[in-house]
TORPA-4810 file (N, C-alpha, C, O; in nm, 3 decimals):
<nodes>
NODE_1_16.351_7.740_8.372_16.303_7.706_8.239_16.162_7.762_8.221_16.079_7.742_8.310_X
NODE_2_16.119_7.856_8.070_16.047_7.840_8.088_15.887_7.772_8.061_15.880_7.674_7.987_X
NODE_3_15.784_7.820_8.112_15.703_7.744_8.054_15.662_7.657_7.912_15.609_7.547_7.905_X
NODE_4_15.698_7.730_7.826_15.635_7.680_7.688_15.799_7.607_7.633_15.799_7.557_7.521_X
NODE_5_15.925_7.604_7.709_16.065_7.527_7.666_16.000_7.422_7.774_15.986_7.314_7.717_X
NODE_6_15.973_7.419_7.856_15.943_7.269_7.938_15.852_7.196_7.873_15.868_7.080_7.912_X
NODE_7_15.732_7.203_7.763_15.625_7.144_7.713_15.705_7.084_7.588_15.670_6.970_7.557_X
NODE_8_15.810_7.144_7.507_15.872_7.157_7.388_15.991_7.026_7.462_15.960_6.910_7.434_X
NODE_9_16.080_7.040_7.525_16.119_6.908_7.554_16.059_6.795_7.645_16.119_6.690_7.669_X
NODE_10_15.967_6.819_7.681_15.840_6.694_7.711_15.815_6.623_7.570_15.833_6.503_7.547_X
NODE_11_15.766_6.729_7.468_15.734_6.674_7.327_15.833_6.625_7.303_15.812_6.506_7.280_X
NODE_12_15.946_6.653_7.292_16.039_6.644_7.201_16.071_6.440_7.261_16.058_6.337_7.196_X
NODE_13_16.123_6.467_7.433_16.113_6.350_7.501_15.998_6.230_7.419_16.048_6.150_7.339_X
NODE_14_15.853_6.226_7.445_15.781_6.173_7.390_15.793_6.107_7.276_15.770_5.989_7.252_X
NODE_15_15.834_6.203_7.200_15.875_6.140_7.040_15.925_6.022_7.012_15.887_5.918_6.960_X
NODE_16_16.114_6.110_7.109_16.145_6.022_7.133_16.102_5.877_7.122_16.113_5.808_7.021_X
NODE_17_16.053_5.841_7.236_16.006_5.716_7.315_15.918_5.684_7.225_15.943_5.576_7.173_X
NODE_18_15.812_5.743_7.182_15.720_5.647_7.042_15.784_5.589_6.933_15.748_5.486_6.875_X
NODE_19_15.926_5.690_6.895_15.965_5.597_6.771_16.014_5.494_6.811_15.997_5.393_6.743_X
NODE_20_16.079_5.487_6.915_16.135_5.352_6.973_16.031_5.261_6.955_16.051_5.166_6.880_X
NODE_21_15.870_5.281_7.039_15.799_5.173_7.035_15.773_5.137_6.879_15.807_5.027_6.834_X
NODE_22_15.698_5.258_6.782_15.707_5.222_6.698_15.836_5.120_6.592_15.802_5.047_6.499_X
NODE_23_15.949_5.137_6.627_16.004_5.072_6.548_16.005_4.938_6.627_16.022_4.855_6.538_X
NODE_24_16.000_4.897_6.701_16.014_4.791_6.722_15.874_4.689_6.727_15.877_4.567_6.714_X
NODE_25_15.757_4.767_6.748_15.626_4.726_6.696_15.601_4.693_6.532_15.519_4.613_6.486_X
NODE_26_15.669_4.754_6.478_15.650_4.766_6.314_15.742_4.648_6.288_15.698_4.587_6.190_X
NODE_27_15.810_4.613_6.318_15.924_4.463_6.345_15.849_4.355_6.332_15.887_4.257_6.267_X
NODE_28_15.716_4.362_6.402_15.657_4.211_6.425_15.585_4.199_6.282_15.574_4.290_6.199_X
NODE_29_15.546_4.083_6.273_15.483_4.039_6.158_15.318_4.101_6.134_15.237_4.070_6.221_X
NODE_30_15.282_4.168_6.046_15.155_4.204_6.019_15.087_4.309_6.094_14.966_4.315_6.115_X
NODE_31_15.203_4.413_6.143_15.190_4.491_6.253_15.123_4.575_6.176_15.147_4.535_6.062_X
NODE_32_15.033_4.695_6.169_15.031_4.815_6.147_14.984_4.899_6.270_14.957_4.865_6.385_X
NODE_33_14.983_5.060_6.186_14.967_5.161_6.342_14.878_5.250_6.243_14.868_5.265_6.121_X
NODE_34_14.802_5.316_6.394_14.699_5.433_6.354_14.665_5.488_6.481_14.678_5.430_6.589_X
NODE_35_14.626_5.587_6.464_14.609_5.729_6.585_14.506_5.631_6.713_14.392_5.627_6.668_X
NODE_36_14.509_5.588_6.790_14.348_5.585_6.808_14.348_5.652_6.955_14.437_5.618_7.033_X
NODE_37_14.248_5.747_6.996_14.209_5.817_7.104_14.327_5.892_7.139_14.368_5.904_7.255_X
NODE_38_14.416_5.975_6.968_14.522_6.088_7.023_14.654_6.017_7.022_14.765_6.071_7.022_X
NODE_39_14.622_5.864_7.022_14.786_5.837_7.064_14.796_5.742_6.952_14.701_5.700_6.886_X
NODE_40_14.953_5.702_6.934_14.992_5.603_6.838_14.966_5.444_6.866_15.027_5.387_6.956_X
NODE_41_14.883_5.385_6.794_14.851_5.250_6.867_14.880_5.168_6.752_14.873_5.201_6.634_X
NODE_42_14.925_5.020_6.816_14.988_4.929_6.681_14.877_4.783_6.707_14.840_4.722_6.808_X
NODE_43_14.859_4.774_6.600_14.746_4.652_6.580_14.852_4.542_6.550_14.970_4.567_6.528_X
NODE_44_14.787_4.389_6.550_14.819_4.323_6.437_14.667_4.220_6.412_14.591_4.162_6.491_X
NODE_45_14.673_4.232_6.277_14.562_4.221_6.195_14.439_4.316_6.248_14.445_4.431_6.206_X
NODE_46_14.325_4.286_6.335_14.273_4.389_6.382_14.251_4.447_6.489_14.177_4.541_6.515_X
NODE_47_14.356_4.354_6.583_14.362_4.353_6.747_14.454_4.469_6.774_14.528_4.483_6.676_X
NODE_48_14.479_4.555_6.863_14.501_4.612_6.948_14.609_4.558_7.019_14.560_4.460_7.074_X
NODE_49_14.781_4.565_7.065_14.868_4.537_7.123_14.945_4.620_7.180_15.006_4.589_7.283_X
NODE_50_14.953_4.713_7.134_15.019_4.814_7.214_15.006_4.955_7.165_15.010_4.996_7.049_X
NODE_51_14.982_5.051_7.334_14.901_5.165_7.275_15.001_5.279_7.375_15.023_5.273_7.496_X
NODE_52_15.050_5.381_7.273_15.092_5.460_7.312_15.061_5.564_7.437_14.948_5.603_7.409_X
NODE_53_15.101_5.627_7.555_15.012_5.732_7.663_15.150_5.816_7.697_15.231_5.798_7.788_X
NODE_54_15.148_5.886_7.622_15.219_6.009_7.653_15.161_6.167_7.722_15.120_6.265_7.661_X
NODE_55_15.178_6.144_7.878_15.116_6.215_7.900_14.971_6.239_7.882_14.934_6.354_7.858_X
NODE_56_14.869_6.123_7.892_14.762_6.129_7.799_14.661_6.158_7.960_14.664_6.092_8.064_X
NODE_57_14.574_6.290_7.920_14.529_6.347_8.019_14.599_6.446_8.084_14.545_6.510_8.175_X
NODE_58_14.725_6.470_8.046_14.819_6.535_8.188_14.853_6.412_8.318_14.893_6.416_8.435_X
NODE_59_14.816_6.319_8.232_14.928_6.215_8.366_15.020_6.183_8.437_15.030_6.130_8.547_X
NODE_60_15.121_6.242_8.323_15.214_6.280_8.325_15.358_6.095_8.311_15.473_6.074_8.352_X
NODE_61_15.233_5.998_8.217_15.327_5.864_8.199_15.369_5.911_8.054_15.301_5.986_7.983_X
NODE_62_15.476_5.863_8.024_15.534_5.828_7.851_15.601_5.711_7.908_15.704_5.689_7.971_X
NODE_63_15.460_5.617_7.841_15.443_5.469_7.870_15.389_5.444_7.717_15.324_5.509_7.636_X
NODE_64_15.441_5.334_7.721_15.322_5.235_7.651_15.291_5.150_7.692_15.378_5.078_7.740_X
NODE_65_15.109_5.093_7.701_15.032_5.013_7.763_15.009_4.841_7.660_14.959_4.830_7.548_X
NODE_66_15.048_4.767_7.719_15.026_4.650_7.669_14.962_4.527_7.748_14.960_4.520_7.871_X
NODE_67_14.915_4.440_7.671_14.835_4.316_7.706_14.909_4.233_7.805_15.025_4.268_7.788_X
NODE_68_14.907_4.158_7.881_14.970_4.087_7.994_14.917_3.933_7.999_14.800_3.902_7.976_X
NODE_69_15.010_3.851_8.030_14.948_3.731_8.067_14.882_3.726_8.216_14.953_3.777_8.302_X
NODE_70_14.772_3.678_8.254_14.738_3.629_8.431_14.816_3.661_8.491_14.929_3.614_8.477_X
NODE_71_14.786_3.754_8.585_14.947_3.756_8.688_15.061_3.824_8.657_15.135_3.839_8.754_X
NODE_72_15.093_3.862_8.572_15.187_3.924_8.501_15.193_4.054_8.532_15.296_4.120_8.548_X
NODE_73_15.049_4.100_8.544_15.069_4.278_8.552_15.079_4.294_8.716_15.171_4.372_8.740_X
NODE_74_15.028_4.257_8.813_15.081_4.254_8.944_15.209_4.246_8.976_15.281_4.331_9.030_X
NODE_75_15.248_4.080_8.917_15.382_4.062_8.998_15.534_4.199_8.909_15.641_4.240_8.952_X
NODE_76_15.447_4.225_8.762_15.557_4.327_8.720_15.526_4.444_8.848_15.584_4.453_8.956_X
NODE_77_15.458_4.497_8.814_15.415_4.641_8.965_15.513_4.645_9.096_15.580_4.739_9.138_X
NODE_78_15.494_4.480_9.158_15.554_4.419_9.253_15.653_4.457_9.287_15.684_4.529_9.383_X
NODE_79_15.739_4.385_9.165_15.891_4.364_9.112_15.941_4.547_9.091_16.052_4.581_9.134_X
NODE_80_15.875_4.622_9.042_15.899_4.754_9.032_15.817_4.850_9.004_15.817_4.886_8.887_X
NODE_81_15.744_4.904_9.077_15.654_5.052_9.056_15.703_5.103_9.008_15.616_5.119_8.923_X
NODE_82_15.811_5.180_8.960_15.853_5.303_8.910_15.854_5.251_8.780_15.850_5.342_8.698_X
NODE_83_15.857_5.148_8.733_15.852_5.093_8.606_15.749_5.102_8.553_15.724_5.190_8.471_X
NODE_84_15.641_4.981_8.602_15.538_4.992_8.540_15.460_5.007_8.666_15.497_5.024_8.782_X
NODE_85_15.291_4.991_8.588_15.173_5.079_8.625_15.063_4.995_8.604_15.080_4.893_8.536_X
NODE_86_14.930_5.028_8.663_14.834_4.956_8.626_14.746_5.097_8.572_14.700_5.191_8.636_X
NODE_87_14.746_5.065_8.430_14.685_5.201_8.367_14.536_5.234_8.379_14.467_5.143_8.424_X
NODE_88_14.481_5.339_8.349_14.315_5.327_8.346_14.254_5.245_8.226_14.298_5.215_8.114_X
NODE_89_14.145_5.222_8.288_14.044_5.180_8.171_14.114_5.037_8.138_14.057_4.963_8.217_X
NODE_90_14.188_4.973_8.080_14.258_4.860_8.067_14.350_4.804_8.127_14.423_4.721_8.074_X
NODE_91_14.362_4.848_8.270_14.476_4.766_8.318_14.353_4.682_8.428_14.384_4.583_8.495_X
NODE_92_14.244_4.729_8.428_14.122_4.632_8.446_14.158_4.457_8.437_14.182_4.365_8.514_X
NODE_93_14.146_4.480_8.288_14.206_4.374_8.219_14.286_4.293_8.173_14.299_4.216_8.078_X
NODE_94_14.369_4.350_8.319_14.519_4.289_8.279_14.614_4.397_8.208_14.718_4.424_8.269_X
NODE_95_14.597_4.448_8.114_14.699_4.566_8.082_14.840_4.569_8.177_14.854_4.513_8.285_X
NODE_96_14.935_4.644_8.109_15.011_4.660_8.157_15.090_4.818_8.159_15.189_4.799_8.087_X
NODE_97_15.093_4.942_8.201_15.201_5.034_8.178_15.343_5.015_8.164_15.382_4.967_8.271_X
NODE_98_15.410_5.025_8.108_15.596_5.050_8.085_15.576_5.190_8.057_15.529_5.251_7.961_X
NODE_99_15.642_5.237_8.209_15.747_5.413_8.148_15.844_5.407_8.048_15.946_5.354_8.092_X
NODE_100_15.852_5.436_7.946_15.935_5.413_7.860_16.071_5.490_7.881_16.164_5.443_7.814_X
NODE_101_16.100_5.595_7.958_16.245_5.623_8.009_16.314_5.519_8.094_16.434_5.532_8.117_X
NODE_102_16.257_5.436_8.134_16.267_5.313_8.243_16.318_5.190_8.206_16.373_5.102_8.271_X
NODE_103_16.280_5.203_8.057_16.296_5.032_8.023_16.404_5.046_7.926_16.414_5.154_7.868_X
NODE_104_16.507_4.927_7.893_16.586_5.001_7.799_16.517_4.882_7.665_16.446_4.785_7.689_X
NODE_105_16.565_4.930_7.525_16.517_4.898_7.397_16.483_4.666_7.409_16.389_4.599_7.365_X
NODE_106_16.609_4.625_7.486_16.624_4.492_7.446_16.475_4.463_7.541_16.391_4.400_7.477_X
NODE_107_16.435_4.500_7.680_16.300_4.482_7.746_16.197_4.518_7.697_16.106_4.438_7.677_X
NODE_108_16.190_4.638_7.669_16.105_4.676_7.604_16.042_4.586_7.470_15.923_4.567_7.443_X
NODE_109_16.146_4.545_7.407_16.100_4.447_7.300_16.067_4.296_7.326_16.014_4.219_7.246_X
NODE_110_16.101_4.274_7.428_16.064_4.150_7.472_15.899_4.146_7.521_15.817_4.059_7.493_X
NODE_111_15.877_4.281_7.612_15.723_4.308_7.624_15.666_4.310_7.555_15.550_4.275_7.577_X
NODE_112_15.700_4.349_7.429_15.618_4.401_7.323_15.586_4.293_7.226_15.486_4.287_7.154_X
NODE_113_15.691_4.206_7.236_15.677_4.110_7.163_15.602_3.969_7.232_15.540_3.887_7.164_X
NODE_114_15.619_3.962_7.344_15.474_3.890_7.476_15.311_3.918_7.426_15.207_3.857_7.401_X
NODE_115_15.373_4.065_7.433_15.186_4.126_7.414_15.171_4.061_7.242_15.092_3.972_7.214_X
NODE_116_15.239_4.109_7.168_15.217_4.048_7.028_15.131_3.938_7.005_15.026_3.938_6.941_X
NODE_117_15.212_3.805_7.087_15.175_3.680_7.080_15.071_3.616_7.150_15.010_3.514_7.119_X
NODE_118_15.057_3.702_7.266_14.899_3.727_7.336_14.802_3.789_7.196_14.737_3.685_7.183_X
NODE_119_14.778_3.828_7.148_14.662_3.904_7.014_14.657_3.849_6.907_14.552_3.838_6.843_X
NODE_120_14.797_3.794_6.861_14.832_3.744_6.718_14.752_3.600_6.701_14.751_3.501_6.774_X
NODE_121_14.698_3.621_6.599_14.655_3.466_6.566_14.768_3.386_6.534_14.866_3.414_6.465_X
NODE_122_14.738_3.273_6.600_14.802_3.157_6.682_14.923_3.114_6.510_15.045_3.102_6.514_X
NODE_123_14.838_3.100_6.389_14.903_3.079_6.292_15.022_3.203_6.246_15.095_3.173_6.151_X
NODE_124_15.040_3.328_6.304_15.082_3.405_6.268_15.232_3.386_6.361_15.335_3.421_6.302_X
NODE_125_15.245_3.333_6.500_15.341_3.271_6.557_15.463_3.210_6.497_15.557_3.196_6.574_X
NODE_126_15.475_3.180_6.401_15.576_3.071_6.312_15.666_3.170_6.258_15.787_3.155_6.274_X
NODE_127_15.615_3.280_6.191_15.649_3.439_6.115_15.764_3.534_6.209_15.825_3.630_6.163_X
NODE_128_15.774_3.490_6.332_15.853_3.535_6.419_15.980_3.519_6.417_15.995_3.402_6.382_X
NODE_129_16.067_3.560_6.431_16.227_3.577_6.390_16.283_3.581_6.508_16.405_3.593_6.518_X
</nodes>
């Protein structure tokens, strides 16, 4: 294969995997999204919940990074490395990586919807379906 067809289905892969997050981020109540630092990141109200890393640096993850309860981002690692990750810069803080070829749509939304309720103001909880 060559070079510039291997970058073109990397992209293409990537996409992929963001619309997934995106649609199922855009699901939650009061979600919106905007670029931030290159990648697709979904707020709700003005917090930060889940942030797209496709390949971000040449890392070579198509992950998305989300908020974790105590303990949570270890014992996931634990339970499976190839899954998830302890990302830079925010997995400091608990963060969490999901490879997104790894996880299928019903997990993935369950994470996503964890991290949600970790950020979401507490009154915004009820709005959940």
């Amino acid at each position: 294969m060559k070079e510039k067809d291997r970058g073109k289905t990397k992209n293409a892969s990537g996409e992929k995997h963001v619309d997934r997050v995106r649609r199922l981020c855009l699901a939650l109540p009061e979600t919106w999204e905007k670029l931030s630092h290159g990648e697709p990141t979904f707020f709700v109200k003005k917090r930060v919940f889940a942030m797209c890393s496709i390949n971000h640096h040449n890392d070579g993850h198509i992950a998305v990074n989300i908020p974790a309860a105590i303990g949570v981002q270890a014992a996931l690692i634990e339970a499976d490395p190839k899954k998830f990750y302890r990302p830079p810069y925010v997995g400091v803080a608990g963060w969490i990586g999901i490879e997104l070829p790894r996880v299928s749509d019903k997990e993935l939304a369950a994470h996503l919807r964890e991290a949600w309720k970790l950020i979401a103001p507490e009154k915004l909880h009820a709005f959940l379906v």
